[in-house]
Structures are given as structure tokens and as C-alpha cells.
NUVEX-624422 format. One record per residue (C-alpha): residue in one letter; x, y, z; residue number from 1. Coordinates in Angstrom, 1 decimal, decimal comma, padded with zeros to 4 digits, m for minus. Layout:
# NUVEX-624422
{res = A X = X Y = Y Z = Z n = NUM}
...
END
This chain:
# NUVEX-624422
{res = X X = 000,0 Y = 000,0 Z = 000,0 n = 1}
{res = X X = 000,2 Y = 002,4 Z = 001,7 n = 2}
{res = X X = m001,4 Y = 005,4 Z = 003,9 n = 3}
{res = X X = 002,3 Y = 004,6 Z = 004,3 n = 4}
{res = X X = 004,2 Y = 008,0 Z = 004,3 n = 5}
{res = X X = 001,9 Y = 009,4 Z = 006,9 n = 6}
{res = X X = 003,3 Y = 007,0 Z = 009,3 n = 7}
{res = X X = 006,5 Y = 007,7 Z = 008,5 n = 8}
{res = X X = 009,7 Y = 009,5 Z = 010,6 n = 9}
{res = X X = 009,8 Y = 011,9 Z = 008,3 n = 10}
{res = X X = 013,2 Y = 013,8 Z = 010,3 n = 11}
{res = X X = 014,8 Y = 011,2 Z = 007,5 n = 12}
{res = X X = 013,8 Y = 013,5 Z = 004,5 n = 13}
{res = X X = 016,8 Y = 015,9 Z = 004,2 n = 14}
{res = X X = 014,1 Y = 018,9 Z = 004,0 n = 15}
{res = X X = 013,2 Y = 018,1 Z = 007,7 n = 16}
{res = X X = 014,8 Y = 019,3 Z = 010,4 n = 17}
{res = X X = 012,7 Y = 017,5 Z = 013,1 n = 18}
{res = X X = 010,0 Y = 014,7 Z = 012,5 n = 19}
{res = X X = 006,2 Y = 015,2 Z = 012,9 n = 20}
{res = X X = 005,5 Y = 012,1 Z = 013,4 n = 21}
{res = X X = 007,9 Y = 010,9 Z = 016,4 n = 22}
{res = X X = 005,8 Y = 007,9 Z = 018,0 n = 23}
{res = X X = 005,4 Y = 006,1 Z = 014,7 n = 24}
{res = X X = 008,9 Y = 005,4 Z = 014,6 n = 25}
{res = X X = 008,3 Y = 002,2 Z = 016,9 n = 26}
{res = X X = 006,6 Y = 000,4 Z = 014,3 n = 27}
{res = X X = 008,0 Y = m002,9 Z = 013,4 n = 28}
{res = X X = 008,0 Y = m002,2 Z = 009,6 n = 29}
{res = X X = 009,9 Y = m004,9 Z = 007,0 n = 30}
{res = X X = 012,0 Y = m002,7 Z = 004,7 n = 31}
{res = X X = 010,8 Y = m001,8 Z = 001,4 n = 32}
{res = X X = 012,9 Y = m002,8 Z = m001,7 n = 33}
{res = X X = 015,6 Y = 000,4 Z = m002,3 n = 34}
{res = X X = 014,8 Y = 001,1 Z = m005,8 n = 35}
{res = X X = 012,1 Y = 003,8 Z = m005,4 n = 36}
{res = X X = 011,5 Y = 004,2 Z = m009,3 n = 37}
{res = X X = 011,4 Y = 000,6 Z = m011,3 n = 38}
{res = X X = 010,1 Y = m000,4 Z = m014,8 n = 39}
{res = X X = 006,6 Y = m002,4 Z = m015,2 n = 40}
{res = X X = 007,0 Y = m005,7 Z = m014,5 n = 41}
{res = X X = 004,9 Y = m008,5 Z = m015,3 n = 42}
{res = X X = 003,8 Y = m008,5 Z = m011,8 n = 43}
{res = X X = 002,8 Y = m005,4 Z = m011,6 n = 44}
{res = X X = 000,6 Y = m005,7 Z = m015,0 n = 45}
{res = X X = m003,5 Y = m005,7 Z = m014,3 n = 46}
{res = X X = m005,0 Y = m009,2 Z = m014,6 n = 47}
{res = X X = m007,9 Y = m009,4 Z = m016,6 n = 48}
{res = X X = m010,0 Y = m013,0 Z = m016,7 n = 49}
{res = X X = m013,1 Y = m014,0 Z = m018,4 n = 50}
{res = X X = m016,2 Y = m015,6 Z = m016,7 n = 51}
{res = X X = m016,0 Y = m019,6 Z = m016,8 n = 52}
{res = X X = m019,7 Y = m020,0 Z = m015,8 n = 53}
{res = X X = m019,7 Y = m024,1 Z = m016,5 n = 54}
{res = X X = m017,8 Y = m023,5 Z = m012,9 n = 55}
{res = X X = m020,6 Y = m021,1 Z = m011,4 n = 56}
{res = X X = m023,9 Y = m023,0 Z = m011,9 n = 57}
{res = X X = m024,3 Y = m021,3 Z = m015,6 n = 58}
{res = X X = m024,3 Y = m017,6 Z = m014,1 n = 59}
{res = X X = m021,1 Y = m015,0 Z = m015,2 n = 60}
{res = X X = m019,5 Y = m013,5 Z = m012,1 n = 61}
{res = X X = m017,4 Y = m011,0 Z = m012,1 n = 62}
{res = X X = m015,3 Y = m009,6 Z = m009,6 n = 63}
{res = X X = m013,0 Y = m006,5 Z = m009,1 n = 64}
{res = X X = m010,3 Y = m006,2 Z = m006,9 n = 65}
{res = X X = m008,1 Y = m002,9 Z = m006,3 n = 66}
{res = X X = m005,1 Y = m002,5 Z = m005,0 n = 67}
{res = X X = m003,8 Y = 000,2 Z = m002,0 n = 68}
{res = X X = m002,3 Y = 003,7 Z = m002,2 n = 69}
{res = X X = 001,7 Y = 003,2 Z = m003,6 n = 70}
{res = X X = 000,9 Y = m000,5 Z = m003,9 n = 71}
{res = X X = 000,3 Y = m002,8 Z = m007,5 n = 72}
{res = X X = m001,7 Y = m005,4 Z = m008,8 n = 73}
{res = X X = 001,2 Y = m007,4 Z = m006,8 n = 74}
{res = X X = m000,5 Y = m007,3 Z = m004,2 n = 75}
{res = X X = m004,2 Y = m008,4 Z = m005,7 n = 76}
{res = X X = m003,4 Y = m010,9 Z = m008,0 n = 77}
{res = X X = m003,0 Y = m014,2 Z = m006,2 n = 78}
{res = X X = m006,3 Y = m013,6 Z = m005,0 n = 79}
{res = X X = m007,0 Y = m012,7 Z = m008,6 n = 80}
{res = X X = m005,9 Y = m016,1 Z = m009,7 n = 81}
{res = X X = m007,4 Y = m018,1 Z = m006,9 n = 82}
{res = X X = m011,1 Y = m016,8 Z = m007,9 n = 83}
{res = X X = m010,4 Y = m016,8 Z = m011,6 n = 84}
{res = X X = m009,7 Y = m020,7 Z = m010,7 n = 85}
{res = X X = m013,3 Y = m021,2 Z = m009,8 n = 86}
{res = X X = m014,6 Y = m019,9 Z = m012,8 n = 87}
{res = X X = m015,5 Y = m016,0 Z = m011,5 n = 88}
{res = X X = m014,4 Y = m013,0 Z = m014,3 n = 89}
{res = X X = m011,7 Y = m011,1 Z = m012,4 n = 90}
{res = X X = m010,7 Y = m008,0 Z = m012,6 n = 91}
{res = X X = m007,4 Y = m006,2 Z = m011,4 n = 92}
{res = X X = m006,5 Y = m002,8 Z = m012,2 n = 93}
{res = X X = m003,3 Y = m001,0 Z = m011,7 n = 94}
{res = X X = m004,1 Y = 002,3 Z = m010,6 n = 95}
{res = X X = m003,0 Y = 005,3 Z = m012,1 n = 96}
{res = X X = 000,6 Y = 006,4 Z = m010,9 n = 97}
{res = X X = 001,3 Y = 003,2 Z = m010,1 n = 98}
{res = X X = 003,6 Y = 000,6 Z = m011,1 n = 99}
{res = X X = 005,6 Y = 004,0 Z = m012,6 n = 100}
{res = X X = 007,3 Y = 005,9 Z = m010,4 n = 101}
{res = X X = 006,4 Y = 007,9 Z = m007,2 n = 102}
{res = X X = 006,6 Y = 011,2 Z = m008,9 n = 103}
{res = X X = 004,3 Y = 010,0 Z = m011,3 n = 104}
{res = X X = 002,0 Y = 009,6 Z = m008,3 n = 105}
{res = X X = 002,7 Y = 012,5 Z = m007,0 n = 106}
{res = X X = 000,5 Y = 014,3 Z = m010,9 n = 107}
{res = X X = m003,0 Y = 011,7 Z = m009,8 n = 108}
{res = X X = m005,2 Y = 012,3 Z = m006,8 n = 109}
{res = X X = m008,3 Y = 010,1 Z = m006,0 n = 110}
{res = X X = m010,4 Y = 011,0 Z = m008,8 n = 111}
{res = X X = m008,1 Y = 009,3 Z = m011,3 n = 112}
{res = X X = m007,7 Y = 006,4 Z = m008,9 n = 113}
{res = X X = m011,6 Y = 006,0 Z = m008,4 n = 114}
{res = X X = m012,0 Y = 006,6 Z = m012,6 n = 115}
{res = X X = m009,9 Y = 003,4 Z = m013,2 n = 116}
{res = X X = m011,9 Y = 001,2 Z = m010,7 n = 117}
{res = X X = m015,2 Y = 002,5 Z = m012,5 n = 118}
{res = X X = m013,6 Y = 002,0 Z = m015,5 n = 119}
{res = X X = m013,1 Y = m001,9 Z = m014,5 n = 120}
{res = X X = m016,2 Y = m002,5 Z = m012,9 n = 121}
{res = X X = m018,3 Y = m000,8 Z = m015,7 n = 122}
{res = X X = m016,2 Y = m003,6 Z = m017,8 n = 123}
{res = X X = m017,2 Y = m006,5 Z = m015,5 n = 124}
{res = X X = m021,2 Y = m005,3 Z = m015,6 n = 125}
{res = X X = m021,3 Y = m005,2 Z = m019,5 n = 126}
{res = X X = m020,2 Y = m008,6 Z = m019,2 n = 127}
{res = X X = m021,0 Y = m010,6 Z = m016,3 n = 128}
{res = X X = m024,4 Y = m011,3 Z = m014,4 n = 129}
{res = X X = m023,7 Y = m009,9 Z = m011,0 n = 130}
{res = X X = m020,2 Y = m008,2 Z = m009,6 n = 131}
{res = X X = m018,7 Y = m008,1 Z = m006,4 n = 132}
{res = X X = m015,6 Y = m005,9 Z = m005,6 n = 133}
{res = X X = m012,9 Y = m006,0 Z = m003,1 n = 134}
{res = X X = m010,2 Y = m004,1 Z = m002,1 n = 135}
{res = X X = m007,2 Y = m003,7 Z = 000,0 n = 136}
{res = X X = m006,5 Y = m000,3 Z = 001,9 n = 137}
{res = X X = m007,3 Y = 002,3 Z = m000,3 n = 138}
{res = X X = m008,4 Y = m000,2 Z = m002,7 n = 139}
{res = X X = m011,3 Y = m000,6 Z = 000,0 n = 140}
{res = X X = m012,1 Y = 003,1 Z = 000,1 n = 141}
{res = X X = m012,3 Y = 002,9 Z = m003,9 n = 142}
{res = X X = m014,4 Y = m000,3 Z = m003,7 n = 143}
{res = X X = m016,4 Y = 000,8 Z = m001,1 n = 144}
{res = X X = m017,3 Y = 004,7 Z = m002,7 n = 145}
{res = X X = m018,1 Y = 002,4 Z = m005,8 n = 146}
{res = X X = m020,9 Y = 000,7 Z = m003,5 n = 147}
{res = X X = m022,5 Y = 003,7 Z = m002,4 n = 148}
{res = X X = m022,5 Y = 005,5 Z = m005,9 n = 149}
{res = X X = m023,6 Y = 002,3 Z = m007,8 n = 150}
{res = X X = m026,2 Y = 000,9 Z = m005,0 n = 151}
{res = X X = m027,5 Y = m002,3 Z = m006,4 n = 152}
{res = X X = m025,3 Y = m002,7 Z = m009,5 n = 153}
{res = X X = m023,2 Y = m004,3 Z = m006,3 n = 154}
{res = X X = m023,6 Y = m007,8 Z = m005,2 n = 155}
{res = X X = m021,6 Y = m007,3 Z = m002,1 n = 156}
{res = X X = m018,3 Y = m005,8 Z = m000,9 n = 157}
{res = X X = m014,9 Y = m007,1 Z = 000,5 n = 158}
{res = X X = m012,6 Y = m005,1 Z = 002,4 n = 159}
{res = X X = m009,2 Y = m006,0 Z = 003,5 n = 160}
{res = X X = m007,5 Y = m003,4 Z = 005,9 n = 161}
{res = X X = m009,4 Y = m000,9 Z = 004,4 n = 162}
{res = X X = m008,9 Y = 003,1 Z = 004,9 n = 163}
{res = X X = m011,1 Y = 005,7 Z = 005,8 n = 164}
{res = X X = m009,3 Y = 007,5 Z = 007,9 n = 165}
{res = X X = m006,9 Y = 007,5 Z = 011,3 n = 166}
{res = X X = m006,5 Y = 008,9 Z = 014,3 n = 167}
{res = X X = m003,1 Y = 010,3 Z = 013,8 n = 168}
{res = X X = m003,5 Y = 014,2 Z = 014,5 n = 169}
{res = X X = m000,5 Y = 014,6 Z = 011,9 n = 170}
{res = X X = m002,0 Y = 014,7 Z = 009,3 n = 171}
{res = X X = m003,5 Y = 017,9 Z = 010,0 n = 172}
{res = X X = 000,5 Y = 019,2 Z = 008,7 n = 173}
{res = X X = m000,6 Y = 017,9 Z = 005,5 n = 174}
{res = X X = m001,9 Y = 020,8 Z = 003,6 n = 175}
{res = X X = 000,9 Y = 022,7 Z = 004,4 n = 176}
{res = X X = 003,9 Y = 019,6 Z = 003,6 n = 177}
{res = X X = 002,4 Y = 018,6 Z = 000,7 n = 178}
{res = X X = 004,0 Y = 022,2 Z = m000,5 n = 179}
{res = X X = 006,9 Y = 021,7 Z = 001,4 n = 180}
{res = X X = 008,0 Y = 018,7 Z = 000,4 n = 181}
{res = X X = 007,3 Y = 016,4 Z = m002,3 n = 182}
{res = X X = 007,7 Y = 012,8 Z = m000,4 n = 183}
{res = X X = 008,0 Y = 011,2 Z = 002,4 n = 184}
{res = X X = 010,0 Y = 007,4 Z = 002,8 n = 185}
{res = X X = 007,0 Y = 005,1 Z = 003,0 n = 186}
{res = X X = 005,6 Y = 001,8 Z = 005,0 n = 187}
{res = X X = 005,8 Y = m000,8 Z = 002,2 n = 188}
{res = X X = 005,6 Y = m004,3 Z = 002,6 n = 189}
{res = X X = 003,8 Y = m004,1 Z = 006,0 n = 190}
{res = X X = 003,8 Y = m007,9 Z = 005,8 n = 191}
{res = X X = 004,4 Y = m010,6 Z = 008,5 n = 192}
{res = X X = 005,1 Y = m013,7 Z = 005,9 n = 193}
{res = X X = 009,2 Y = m013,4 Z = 004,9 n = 194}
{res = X X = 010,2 Y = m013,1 Z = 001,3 n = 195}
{res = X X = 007,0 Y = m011,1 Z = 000,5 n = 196}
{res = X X = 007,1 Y = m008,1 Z = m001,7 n = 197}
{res = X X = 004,0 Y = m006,1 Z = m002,6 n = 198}
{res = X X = 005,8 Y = m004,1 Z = m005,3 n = 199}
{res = X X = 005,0 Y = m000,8 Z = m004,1 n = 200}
{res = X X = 007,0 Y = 002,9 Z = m004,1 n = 201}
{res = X X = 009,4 Y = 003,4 Z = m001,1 n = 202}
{res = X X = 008,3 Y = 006,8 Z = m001,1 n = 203}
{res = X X = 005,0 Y = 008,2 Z = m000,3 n = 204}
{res = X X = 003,9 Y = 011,5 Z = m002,4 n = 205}
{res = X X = 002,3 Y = 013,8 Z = m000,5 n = 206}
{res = X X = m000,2 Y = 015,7 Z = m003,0 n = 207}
{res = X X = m001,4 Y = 012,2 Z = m004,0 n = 208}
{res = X X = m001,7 Y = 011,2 Z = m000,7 n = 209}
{res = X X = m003,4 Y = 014,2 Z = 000,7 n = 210}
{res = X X = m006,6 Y = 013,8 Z = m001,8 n = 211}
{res = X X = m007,0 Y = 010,6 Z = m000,5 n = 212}
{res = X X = m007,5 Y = 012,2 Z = 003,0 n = 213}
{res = X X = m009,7 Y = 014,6 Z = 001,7 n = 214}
{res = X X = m012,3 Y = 011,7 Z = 000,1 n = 215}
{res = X X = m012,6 Y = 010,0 Z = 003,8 n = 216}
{res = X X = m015,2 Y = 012,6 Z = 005,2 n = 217}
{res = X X = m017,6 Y = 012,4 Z = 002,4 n = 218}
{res = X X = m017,8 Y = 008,6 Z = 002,0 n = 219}
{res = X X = m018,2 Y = 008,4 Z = 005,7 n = 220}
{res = X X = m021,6 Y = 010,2 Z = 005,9 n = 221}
{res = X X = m022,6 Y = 008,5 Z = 002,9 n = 222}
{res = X X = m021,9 Y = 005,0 Z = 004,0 n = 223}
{res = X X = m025,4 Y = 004,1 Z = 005,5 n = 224}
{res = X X = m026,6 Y = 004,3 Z = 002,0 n = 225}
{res = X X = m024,8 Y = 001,3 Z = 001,1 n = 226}
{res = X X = m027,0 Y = m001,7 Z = 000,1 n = 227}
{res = X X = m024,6 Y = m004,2 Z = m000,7 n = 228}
{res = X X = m023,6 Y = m007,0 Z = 002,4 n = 229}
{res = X X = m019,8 Y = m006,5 Z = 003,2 n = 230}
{res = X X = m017,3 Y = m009,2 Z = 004,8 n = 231}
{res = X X = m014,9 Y = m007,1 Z = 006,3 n = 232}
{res = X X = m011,2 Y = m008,7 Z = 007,1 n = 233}
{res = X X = m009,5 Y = m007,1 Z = 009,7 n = 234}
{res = X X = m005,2 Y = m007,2 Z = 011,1 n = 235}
{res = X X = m005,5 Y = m007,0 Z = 014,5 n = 236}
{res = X X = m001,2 Y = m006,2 Z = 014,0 n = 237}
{res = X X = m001,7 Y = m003,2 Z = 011,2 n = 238}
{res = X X = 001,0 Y = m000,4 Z = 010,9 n = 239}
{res = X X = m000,6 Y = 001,2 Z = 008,6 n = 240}
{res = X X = m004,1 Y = 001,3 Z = 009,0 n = 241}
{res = X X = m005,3 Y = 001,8 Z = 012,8 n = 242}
{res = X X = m008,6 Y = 000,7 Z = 014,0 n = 243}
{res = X X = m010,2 Y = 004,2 Z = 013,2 n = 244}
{res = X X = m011,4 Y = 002,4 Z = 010,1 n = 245}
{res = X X = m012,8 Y = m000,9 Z = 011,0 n = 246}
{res = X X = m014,6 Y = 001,4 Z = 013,8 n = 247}
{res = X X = m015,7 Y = 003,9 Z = 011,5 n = 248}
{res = X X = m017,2 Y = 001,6 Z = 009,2 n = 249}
{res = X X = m018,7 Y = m001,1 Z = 011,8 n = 250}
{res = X X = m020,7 Y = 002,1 Z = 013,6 n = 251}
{res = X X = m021,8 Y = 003,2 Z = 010,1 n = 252}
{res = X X = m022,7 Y = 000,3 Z = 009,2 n = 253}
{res = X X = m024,6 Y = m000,7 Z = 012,3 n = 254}
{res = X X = m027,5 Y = m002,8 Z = 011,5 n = 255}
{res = X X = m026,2 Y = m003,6 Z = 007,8 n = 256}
{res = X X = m025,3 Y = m007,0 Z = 006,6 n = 257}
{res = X X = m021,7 Y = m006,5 Z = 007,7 n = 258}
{res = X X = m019,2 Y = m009,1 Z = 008,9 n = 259}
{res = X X = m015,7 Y = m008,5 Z = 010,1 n = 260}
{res = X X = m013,3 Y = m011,2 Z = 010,4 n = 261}
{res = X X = m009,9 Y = m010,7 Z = 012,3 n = 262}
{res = X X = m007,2 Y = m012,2 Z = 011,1 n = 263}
{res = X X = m004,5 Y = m012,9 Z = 013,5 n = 264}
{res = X X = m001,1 Y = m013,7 Z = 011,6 n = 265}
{res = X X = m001,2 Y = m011,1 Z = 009,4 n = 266}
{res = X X = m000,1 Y = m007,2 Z = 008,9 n = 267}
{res = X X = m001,3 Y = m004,8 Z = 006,5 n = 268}
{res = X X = m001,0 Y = m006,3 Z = 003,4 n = 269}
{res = X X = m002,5 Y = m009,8 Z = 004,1 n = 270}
{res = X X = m003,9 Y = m010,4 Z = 000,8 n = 271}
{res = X X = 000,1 Y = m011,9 Z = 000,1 n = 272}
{res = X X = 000,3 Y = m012,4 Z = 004,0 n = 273}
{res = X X = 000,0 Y = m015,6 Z = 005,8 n = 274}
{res = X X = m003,7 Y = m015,4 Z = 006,4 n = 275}
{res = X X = m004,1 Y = m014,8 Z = 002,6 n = 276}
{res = X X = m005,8 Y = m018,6 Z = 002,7 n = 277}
{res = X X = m008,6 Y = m017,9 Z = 005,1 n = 278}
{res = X X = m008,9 Y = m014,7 Z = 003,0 n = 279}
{res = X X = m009,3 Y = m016,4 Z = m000,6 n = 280}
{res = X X = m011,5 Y = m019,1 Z = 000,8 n = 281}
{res = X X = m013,6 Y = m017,3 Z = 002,9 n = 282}
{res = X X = m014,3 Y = m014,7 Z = m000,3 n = 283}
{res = X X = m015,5 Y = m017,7 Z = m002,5 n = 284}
{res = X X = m017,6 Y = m018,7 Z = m000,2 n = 285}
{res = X X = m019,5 Y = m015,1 Z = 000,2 n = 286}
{res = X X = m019,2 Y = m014,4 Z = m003,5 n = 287}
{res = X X = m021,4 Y = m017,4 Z = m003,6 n = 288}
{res = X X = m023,7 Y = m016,5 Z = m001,1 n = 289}
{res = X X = m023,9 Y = m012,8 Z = m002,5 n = 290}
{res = X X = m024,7 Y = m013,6 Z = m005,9 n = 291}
{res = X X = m026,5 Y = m016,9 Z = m005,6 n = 292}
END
């Protein structure tokens, strides 16, 4: 992903005398890979599968999964695969700004991020009989804006780590940074599993970043118009995402068809995590239920 940068110490950044975010330094975060700028490899390519429907009882599924803020389809495509397995359409963008460079990310801000998943699930509804859509991090405040702007054009909603906001007071400073400097080092590869690599930037862009801040308020107030039912999979170790979120989203969507599942060997990225298993299967299952 990530929210990454804004959990950062950014005292590292040569611009910054002092860090404005001193008791995130305690986070046990694995190190990014070094190479903050990299060319587009085959990993970080979209996925895009066709329905097999002879596997799902003669109906066309379709399902779209979106990756997180500085992360790539890396991080969504195993899961991709798995579903695509059992016949379902699948769907995996890579976001604009990603899977370029940081400064590259640094020119988008939501509204190109949220075009791209519109852009893929509009694809999946020409074509399929019923779509689901899933997300990790910012992926699941894409997927779950999509919800509430599409209403019943969505069978159901899966979130994994999602963002919609934090309780970190520091990013208050971000108007005013974002002008400042351009970056920040990021938290990449907030993942628990060894030899993992989500393929994201080591650098968090702070313009980017900052329009994803300034979505959160709207969607919350919108989020009891959701119709869809939501399965909601939830680190209890995430140093990226803190439990603002899965609050945030669990009061709003008090009395909705809402389930959140904890999973306990995981960090932020757990879609390529070691609970990724319980997260595939348990998916399949509620795609079936969903769009039985």
C-alpha cells in the first residue's frame, strides 16, 4: 500500500529538520525494496480473466479487486488467480501512478484512482451477471465509494485493511507539507510472511496522498446508503491502518449485513500475507452466497 508516508519519521527527508510524526517510529516495519523508481514488470501488469460460468452454476460472475495507495496489482493478484480458478471473471487494475514511479503519483489524486476502478467494474457489468468488488486499503475506500454510488449494481463488498481515515492528529501538517516537500519514505511491505514483496514505491507522495484524506469525510456520511452485504477482514497487527477504520465503518454500518473477520497472523498487506488462505476461501464462499 500504503497510507504509508503518513506513518512515517519523516526527520529522515533531508528537507526536515525534526519529524512530525515521532511515535510512529516504533513500528515494526519490514523494509521496502531500495529502488524507489522501477520499470513495469509482469507483476505489476492488471489481470484481466473472463467468466467460466460451467464452474458457477451457468451464471457469469465477475469480480473486481483494487489495490492500495503506492501499492500494485502485486499485491491483488494471487487472490485474482485463486477466484479466476473457480470460474468467476476477475478483474485487477493497476491504478493510475502506479507501477511508474512515485513522482508520477505524486501528478494523480483520487479522482483518477476512483475513474480506473469505475472503469473496470463498468467492464465486468457489460459482461458478467452480478459483480462483487474487493479491495485492500485504499483499494477498499475505492471499492467501497463504488458501493455507495452504484447501490444495487453491487452484489456485495470485500474489504481487507481498508482506509477511511486514522486517528493520527499529523496529518492535520498535510496541507501545508504537501507544498513543502514532495515525499515522504513510506511503509511498504507491512507484511508478516518473509520473502513477500507487494511491489509498491518506497516513497509516499504527499499531494497524492493528501486527496486521498480529503475523500474520507464524504464517504463516511454517505456509508449508511450502502445496500450491498460487506465481509470485512481485519489485522489485529496493522501499521498502517489503525482501528479508526474498522470502527468507522462497523458504527456506520450498524445494523447492515456487515461481517468483520480478524485475522491474527497477518499485517497490512494480508492479501500476500499468511492469512491470505482464510482470505481467498472465505471470499469464495461469500461471492457465492452474495450472488446466488
Amino acid at each position: 500500500m500504503s497510507l504509508a508516508g503518513i506513518a512515517v519519521a519523516a526527520g529522515t527527508h533531508p528537507a526536515v529538520t525534526s519529524s512530525p510524526f515521532p511515535r510512529l517510529r516504533q513500528n515494526r516495519i519490514v523494509p521496502t525494496t531500495p529502488a524507489a523508481d522501477f520499470s513495469i514488470d509482469e507483476v505489476d501488469q492488471p489481470l484481466s480473466v473472463a467468466a467460466h460460468p460451467e464452474l458457477t452454476g451457468g451464471r457469469r460472475i465477475g469480480v473486481l479487486l483494487s489495490h492500495g495507495f503506492t501499492g500494485s496489482p502485486a499485491s491483488m493478484k494471487p487472490w485474482g488467480r485463486y477466484l479466476a480458478d473457480l470460474g468467476y471473471a476477475v478483474e485487477v487494475p493497476r491504478l493510475p501512478g502506479h507501477g511508474t514511479t512515485w513522482r508520477d503519483l505524486n501528478t494523480k489524486r483520487f479522482a483518477d484512482f476512483y475513474g480506473e476502478v469505475t472503469r473496470a467494474f463498468d467492464k465486468l457489468r457489460a459482461e458478467n451477471d452480478a459483480v462483487v468488488v474487493a479491495g485492500l486499503s485504499m483499494g477498499g475506500t475505492l471499492v467501497l465509494r463504488l458501493a455507495v454510488d452504484r447501490g444495487d449494481e453491487v452484489a456485495g463488498v470485500l474489504l481487507v485493511n481498508a482506509a477511511i481515515g486514522t486517528r493520527r492528529r499529523d496529518v492535520k501538517l498535510l496541507p501545508v507539507l504537501k507544498h513543502l516537500v514532495p515525499a515522504f519514505p513510506a511503509i511498504a511491505n507491512d507484511i508478516k510472511k518473509p520473502g513477500m514483496d507487494e511491489h509498491a514505491y518506497s516513497r509516499t507522495p504527499l499531494k497524492a496522498i493528501h486527496s486521498l484524506f480529503q475523500a474520507f469525510p464524504a464517504l463516511i456520511s454517505e456509508l449508511p446508503r450502502l445496500a450491498a452485504p460487506v465481509l470485512y477482514f481485519h489485522s489485529r497487527d496493522d501499521h498502517v491502518v489503525d482501528s479508526f477504520s474498522v470502527e468507522t465503518i462497523s458504527t456506520a454500518l450498524e445494523g447492515h449485513d456487515l461481517e468483520v473477520r480478524t485475522l491474527e497472523e497477518s499485517y497490512h498487506v494480508a492479501t500476500i500475507d499468511n492469512d491470505a488462505p482464510q482470505i481467498f476461501e472465505e471470499s469464495a464462499e461469500f461471492i457465492a452466497k452474495v450472488t446466488a
